[in-house]
N, C-alpha and C positions, 0 to 999 in steps of 0.2 A: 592557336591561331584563331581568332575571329572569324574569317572568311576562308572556310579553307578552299572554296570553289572562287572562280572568277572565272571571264572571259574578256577577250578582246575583243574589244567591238570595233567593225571596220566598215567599210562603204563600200570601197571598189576593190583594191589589190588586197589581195589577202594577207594574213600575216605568217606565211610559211618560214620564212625567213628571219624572222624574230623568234618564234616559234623554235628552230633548229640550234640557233644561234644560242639564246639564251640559256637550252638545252646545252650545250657544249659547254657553255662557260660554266654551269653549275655542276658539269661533271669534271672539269677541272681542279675543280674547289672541293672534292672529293664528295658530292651529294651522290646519293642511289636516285639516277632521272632514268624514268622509265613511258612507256608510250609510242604514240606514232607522228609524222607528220606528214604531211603532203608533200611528194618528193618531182618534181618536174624533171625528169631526165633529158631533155633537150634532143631526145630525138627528131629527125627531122621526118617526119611522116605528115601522111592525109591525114589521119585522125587524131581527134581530140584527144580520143583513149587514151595517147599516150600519158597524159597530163594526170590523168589518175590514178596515181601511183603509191602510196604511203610506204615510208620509211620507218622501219621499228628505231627505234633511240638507242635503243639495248643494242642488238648485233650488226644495226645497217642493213638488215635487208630489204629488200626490197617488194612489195607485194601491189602489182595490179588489184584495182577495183571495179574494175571498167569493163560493160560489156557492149564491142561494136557492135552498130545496128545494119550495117550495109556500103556498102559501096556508095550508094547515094546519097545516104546520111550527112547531116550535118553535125553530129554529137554523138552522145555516147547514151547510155543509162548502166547506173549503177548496177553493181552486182552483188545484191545485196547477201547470197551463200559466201562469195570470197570476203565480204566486209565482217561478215560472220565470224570467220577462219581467223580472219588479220584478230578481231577481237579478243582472242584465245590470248595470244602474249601478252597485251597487259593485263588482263586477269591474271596469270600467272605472276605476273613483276608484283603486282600489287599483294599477293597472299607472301610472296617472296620480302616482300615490305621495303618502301620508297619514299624517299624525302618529298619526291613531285612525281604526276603524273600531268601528263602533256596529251591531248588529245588535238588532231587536226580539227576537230571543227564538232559544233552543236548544228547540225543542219535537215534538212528534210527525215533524211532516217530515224536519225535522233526524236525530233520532232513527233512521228508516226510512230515510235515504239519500239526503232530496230537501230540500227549502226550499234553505237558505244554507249547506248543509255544504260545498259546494265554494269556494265565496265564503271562509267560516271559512277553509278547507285551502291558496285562492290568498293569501288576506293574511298566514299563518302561515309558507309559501313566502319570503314579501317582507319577511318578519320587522316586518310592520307589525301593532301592537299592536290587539287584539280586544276590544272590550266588549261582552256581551249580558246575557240575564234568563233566568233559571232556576228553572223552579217542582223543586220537590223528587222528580216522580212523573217527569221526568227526568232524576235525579241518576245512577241507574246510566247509565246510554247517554252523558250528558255524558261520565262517567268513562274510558267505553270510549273514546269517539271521539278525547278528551286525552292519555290514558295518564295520567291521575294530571296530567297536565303543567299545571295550568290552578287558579286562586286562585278560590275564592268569596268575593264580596266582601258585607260590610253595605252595604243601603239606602237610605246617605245620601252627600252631596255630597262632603264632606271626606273620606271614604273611598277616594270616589275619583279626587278629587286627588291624592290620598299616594299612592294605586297609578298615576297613571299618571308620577306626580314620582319616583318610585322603584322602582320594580317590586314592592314590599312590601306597605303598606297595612297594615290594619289586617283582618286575612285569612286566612284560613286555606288550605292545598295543597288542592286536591278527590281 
């Protein structure tokens, strides 16, 4: 594969949903899809917390990342020892060895040195192919962390078929 890293690049709504989805249908097709995504449980609470949730690919479960700030709060902030934790399984999927690796997002953590950059850095080692979501306020840091090496992909399904069917896509270099 040419590209074995990519990302979605998005604007507003995230792409958790594609993300999942795409994951399903290439575990149908008998692929080893391993990873996390951003899982929205739909509880109805005050907090945002709730929303930061990641979903493993592999078992379904479920792991908060989110730590409340108060009663008064408007938001959350990451918790970055449980993002830690959640890290753990896909390192293991990937030493385990996997057709794809799905990651919910290249984002601040990522960015500053922590979330899933090492997870990124062990599945790129294994030459085992990377997909995540990229909002555009971390386009430079993505760029750094790739060297350029790494495709942004369009938003929808058949895009990324074609990218993982042929390292191409329909996509541009980042």
């Amino acid at each position: 594969m040419r590209f074995p890293l990519a990302a979605i690049l998005y604007e507003t709504t995230p792409p958790d949903a594609l993300l999942r989805d795409f994951a399903r249908d290439l575990a149908r097709q008998g692929r080893h899809i391993g990873g996390v995504v951003q899982h929205r449980p739909g509880l109805v609470t005050d907090c945002h917390c709730a929303e930061m949730v990641l979903m493993s690919l592999a078992s379904g479960q479920s792991f908060p990342v989110a730590q409340p700030l108060g009663s008064g709060s408007t938001g959350c902030r990451l918790d970055f020892g449980a993002l830690a934790q959640v890290a753990q399984g896909p390192l293991s999927e990937i030493e385990a060895g996997l057709d794809l690796l799905i990651l919910n997002r290249f984002g601040k953590a990522e960015a500053e040195g922590r979330g899933f950059r090492d997870v990124i850095a062990a599945a790129m080692e294994r030459e085992t192919p990377v997909l995540t979501a990229l909002h555009p306020r971390n386009l430079p840091d993505w760029i750094r962390f790739t060297e350029g090496a790494a495709l942004l992909l369009m938003p929808d399904a058949s895009t990324l078929h074609q990218w993982l069917a042929d390292g191409q896509g329909v996509a541009h270099a980042a």
